[in-house]
mmCIF file as gemmi writes it, N, C-alpha and C atoms, coordinates in Angstrom:
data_model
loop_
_atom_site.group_PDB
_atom_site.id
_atom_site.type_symbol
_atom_site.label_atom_id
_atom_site.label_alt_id
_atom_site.label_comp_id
_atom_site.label_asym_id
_atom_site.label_entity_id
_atom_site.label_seq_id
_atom_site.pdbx_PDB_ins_code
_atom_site.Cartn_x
_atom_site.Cartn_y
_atom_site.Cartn_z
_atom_site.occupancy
_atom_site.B_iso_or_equiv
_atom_site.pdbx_formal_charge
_atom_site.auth_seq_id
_atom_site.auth_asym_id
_atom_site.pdbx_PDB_model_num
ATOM 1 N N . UNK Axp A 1 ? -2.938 -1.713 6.961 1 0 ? 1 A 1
ATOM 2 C CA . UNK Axp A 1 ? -3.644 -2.953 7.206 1 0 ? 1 A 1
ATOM 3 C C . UNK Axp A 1 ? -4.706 -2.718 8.277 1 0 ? 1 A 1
ATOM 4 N N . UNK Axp A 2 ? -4.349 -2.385 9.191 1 0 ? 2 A 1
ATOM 5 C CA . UNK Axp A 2 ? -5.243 -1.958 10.438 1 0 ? 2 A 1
ATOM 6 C C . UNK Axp A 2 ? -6.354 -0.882 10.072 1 0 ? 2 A 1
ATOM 7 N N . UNK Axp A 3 ? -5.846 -0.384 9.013 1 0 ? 3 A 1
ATOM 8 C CA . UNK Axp A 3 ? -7.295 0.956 8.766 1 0 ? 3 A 1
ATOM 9 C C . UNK Axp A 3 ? -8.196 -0.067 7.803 1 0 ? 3 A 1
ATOM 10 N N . UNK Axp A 4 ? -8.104 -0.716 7.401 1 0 ? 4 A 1
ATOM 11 C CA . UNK Axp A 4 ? -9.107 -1.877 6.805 1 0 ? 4 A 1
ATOM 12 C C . UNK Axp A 4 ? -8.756 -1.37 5.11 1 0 ? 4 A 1
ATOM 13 N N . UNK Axp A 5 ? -7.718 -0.524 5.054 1 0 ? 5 A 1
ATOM 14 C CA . UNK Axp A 5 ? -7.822 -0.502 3.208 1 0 ? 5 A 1
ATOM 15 C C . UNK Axp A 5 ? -7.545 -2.319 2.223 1 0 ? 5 A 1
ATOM 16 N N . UNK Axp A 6 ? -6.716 -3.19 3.201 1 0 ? 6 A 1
ATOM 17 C CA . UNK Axp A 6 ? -6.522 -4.128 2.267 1 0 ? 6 A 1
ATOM 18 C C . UNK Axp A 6 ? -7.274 -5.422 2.836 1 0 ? 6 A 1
ATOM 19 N N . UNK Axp A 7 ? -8.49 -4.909 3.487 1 0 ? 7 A 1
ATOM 20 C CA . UNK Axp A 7 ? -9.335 -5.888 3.984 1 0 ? 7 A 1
ATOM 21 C C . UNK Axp A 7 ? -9.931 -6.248 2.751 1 0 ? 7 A 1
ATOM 22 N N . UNK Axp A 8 ? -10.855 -7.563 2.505 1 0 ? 8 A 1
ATOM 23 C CA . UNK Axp A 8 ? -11.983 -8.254 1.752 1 0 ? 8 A 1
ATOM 24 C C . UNK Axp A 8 ? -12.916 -7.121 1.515 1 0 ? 8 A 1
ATOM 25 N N . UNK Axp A 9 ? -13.215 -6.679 2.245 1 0 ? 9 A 1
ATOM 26 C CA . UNK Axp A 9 ? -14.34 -5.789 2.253 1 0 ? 9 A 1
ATOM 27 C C . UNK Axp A 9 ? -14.036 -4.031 2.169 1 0 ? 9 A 1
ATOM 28 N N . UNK Axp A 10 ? -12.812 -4.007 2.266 1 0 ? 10 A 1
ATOM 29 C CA . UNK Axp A 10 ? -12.402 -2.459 1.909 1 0 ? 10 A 1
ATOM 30 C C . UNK Axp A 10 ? -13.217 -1.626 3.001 1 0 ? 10 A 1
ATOM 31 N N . UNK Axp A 11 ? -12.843 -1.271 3.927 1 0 ? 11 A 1
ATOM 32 C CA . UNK Axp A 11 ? -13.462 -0.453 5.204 1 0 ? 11 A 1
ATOM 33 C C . UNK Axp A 11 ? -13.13 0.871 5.072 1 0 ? 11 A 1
ATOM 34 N N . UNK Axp A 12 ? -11.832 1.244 4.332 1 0 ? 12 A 1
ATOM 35 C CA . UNK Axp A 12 ? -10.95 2.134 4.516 1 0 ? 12 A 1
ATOM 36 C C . UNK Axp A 12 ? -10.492 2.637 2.79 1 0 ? 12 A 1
ATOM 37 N N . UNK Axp A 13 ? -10.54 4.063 2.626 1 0 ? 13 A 1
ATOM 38 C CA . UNK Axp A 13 ? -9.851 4.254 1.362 1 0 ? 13 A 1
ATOM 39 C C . UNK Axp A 13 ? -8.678 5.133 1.514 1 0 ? 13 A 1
ATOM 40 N N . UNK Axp A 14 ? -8.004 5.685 0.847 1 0 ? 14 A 1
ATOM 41 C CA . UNK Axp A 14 ? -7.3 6.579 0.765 1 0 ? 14 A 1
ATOM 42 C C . UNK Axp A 14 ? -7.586 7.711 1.454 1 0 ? 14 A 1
ATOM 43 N N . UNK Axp A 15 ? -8.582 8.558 1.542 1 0 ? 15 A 1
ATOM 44 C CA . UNK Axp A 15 ? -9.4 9.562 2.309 1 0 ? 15 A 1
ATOM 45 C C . UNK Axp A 15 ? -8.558 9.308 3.544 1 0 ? 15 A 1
ATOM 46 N N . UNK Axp A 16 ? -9.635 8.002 4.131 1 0 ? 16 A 1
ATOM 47 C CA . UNK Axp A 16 ? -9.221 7.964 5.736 1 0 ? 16 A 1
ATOM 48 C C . UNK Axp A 16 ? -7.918 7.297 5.699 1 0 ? 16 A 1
ATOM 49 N N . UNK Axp A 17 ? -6.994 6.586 4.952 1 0 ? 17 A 1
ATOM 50 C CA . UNK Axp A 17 ? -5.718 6.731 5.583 1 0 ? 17 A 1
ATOM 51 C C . UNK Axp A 17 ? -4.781 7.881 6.022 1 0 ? 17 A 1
ATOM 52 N N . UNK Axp A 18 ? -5.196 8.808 4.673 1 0 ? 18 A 1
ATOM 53 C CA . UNK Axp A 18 ? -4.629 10.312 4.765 1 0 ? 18 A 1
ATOM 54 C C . UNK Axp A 18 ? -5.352 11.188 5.853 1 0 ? 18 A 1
ATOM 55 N N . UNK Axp A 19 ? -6.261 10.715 6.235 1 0 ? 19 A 1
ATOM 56 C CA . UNK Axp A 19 ? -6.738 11.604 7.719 1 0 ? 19 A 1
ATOM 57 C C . UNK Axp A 19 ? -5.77 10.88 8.954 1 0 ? 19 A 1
ATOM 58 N N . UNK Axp A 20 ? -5.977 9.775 9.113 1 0 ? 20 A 1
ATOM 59 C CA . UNK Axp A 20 ? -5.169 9.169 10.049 1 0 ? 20 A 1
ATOM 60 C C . UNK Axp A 20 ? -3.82 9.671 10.161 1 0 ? 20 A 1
ATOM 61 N N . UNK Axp A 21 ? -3.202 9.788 8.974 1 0 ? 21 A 1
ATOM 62 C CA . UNK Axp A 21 ? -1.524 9.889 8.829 1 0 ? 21 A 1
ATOM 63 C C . UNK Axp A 21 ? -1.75 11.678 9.171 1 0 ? 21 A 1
ATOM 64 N N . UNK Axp A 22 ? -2.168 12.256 8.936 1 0 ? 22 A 1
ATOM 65 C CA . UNK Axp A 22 ? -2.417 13.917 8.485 1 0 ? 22 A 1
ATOM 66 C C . UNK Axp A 22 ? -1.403 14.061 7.58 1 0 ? 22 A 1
ATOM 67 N N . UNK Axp A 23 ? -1.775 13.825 6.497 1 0 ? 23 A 1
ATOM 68 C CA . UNK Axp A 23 ? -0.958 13.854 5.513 1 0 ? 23 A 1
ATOM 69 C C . UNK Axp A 23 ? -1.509 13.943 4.459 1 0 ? 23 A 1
ATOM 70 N N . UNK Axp A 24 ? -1.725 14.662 2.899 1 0 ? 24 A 1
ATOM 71 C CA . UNK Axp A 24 ? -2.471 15.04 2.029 1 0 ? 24 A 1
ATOM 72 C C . UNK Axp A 24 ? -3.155 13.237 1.514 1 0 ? 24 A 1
ATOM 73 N N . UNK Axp A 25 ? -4.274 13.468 0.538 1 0 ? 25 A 1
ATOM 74 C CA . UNK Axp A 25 ? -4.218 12.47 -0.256 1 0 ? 25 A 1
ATOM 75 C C . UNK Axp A 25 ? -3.07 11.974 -1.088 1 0 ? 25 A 1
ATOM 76 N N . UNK Axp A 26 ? -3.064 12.61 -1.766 1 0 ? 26 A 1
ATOM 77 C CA . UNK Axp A 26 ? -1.613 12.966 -2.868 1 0 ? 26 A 1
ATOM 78 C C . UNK Axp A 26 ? -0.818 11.436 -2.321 1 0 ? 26 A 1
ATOM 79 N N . UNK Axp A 27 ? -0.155 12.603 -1.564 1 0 ? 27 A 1
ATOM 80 C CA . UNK Axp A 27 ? 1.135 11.812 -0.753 1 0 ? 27 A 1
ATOM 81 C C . UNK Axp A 27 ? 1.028 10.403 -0.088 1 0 ? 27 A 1
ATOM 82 N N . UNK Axp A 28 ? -0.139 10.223 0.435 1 0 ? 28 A 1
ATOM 83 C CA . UNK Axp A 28 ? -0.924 8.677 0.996 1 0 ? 28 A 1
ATOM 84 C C . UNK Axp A 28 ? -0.653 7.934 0.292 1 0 ? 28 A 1
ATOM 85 N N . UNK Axp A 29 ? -1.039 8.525 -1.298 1 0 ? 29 A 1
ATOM 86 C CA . UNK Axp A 29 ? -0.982 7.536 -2.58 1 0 ? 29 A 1
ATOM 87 C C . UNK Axp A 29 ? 0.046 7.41 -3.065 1 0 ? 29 A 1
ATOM 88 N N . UNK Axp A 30 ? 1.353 8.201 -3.551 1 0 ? 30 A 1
ATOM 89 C CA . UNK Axp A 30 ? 2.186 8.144 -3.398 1 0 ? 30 A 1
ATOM 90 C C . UNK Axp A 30 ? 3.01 6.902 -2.355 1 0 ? 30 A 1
ATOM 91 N N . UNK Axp A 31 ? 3.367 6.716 -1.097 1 0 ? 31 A 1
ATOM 92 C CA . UNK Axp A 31 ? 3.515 6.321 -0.037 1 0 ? 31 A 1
ATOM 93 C C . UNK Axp A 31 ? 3.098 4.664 -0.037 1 0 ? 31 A 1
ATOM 94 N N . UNK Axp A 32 ? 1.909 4.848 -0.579 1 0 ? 32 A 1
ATOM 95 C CA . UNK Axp A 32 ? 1.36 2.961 -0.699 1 0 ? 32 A 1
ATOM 96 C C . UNK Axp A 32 ? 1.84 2.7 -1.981 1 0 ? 32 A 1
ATOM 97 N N . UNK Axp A 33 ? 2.095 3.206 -2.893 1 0 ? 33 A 1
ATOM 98 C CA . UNK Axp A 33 ? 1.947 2.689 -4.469 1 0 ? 33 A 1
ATOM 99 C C . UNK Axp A 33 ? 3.657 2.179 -4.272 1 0 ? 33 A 1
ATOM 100 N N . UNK Axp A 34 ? 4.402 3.05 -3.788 1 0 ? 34 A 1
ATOM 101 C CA . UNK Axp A 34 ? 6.052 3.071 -3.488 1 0 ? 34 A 1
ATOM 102 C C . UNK Axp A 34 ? 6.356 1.713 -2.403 1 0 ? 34 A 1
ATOM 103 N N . UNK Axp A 35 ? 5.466 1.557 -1.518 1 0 ? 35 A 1
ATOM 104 C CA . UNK Axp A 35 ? 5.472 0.223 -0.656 1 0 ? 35 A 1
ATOM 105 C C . UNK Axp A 35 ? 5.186 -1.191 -1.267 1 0 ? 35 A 1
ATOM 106 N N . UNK Axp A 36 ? 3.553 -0.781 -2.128 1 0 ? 36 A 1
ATOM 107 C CA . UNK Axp A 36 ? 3.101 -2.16 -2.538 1 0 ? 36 A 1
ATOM 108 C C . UNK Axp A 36 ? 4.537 -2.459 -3.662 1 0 ? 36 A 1
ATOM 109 N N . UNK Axp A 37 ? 5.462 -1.362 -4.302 1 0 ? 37 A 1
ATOM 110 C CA . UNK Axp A 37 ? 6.341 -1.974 -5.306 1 0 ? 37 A 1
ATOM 111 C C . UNK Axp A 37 ? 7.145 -2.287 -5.171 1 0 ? 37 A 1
ATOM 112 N N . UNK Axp A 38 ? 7.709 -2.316 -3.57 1 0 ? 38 A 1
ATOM 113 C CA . UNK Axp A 38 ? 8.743 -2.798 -2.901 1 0 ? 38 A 1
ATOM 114 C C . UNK Axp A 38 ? 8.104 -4.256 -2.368 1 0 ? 38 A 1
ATOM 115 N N . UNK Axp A 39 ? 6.953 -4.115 -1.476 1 0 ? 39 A 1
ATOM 116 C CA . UNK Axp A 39 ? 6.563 -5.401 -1.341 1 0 ? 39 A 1
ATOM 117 C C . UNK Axp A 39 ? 6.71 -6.552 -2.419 1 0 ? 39 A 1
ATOM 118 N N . UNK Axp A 40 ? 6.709 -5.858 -3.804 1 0 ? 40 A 1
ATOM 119 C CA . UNK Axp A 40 ? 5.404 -7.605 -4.964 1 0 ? 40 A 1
ATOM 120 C C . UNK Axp A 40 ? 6.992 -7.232 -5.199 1 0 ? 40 A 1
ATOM 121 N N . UNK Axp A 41 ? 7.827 -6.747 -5.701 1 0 ? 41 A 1
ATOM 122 C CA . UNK Axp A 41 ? 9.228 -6.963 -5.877 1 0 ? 41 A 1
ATOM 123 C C . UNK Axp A 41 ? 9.974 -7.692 -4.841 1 0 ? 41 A 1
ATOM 124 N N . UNK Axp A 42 ? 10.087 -7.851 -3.453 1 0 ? 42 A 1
ATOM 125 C CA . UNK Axp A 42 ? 10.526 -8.679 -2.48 1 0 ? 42 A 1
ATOM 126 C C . UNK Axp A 42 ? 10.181 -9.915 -2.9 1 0 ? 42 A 1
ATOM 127 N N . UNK Axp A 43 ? 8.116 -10.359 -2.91 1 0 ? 43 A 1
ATOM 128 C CA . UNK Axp A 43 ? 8.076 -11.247 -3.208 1 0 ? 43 A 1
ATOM 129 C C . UNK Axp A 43 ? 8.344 -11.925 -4.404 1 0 ? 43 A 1
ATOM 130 N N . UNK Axp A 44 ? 8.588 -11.221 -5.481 1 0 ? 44 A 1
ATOM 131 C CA . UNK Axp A 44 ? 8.682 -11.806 -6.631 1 0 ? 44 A 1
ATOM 132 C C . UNK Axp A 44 ? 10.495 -12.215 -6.966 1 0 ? 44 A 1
ATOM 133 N N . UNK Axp A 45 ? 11.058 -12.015 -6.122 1 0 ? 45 A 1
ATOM 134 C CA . UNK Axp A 45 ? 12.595 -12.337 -5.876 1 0 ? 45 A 1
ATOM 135 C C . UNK Axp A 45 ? 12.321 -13.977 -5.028 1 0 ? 45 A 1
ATOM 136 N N . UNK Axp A 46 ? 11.327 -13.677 -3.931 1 0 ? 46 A 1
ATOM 137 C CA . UNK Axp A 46 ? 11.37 -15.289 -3.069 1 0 ? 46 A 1
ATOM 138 C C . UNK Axp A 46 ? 10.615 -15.929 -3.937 1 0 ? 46 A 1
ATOM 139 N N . UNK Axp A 47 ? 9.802 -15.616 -4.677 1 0 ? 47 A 1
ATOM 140 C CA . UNK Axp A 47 ? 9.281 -16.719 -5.664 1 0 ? 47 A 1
ATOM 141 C C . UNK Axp A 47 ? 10.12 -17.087 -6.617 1 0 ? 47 A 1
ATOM 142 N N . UNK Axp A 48 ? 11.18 -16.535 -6.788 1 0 ? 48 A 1
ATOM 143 C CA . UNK Axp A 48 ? 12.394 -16.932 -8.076 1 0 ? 48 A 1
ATOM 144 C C . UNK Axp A 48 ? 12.592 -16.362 -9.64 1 0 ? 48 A 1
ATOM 145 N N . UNK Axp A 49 ? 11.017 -15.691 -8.942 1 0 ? 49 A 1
ATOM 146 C CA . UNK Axp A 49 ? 10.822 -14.623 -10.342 1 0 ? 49 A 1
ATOM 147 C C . UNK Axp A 49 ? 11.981 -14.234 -11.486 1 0 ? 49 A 1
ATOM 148 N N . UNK Axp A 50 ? 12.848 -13.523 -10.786 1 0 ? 50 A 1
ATOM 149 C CA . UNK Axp A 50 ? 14.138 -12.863 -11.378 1 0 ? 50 A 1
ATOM 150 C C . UNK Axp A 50 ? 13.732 -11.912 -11.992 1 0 ? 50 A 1
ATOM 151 N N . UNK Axp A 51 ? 13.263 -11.047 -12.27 1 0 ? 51 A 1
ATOM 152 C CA . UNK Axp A 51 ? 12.732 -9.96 -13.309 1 0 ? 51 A 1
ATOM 153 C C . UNK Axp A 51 ? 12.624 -8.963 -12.553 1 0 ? 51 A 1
ATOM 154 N N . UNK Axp A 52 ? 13.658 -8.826 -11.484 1 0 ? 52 A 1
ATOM 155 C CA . UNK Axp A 52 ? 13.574 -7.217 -10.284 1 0 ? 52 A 1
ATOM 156 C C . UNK Axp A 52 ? 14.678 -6.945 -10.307 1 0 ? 52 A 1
């Protein structure tokens, strides 16, 4: 959030998160894709979804 990747305006891509972290691209992507599917699955349980 703070590196600006999920800002309006996108400040930040993958590149510079994986410089920040020192950690390959690869793995950056990896790392968010595994979070955002834990995140929209959390929320989609408090929305009543049921389908997680």
């Amino acid at each position: 959030m703070r590196a600006g990747y999920y800002g309006h305006e996108k400040s930040a891509g993958i590149e510079d998160i994986a410089e920040e972290l020192g950690i390959g691209t690869t793995t950056t992507w990896e790392h968010l894709a595994r979070a955002e599917g834990k995140v929209m699955a959390d929320l989609a349980d408090f929305l009543g979804d049921g389908r997680t």
